[in-house]
C-alpha positions in Angstrom: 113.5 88.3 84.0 117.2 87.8 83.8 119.5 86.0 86.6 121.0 89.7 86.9 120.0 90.9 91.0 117.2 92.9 91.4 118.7 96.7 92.7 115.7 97.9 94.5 116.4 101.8 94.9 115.4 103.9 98.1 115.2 107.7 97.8 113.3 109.2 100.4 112.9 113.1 102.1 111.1 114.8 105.0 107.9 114.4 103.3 107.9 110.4 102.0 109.8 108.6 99.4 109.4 105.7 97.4 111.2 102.0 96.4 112.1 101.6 92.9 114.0 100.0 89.9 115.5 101.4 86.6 116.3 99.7 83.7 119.6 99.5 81.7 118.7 102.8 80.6 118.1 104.8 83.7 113.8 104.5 83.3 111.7 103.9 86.1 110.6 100.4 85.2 108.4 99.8 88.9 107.9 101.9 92.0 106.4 101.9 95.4 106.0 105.1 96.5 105.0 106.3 100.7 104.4 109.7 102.1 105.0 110.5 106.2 101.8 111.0 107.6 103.7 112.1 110.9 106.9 111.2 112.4 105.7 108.0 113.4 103.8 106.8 110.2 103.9 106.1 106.8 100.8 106.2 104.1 101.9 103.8 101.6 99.8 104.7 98.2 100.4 103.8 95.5 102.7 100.7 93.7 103.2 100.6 89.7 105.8 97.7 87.5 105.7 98.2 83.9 104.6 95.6 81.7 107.5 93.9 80.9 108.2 93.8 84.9 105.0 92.0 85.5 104.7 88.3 86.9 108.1 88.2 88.0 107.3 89.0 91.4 108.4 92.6 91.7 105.9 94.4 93.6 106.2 92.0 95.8 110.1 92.5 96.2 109.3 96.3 96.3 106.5 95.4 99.3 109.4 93.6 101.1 112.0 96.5 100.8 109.2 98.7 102.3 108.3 96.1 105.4 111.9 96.1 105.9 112.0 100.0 106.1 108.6 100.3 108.2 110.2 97.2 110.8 113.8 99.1 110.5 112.5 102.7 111.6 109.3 101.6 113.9 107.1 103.3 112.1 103.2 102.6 111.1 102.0 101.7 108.4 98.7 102.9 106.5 98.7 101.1 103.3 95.9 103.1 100.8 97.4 101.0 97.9 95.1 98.5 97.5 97.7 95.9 96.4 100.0 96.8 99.8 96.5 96.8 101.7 95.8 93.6 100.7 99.9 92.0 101.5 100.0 94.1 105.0 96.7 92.4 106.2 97.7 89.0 105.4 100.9 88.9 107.0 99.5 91.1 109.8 96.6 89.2 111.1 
């Protein structure tokens, strides 16, 4: 990865939303995406980084940007992502 920073985007609506990063050429390169189970909680299901993204440490940069969000707003978290499952439950024990 290059020394550029790492512009982790946040899009989000009633219904859920998702963390993400686009490449020079406006591509989705890696995404965490999150659905509102109610007001109060958020299912976070599902996490994708391409290829050339990989062991560089973004999904975990994603993860963070969605902690952050969860901590910010007070809300739940149901991780069904296996990879956030796995993250959440560490830090959470």
């Amino acid at each position: 990865m290059n020394k550029t920073a790492i512009n982790i985007q946040h899009k989000h609506s009633e219904t859920g939303g998702e963390f993400f990063l686009l490449d020079e050429n406006g591509n989705k390169t890696a995404e965490l995406t999150y659905f509102f189970v109610d007001n109060h909680t958020v299912n976070a299901n599902h996490t994708y980084v391409s290829e050339t993204l990989r062991g560089q440490g973004i999904a975990d940069k994603l993860y963070q940007a969605l902690v952050a969000f969860i901590r910010d707003n007070r809300f739940k978290l149901i991780p069904t992502c296996s990879y956030i499952a796995k993250k959440w439950e560490r830090e959470n024990r």
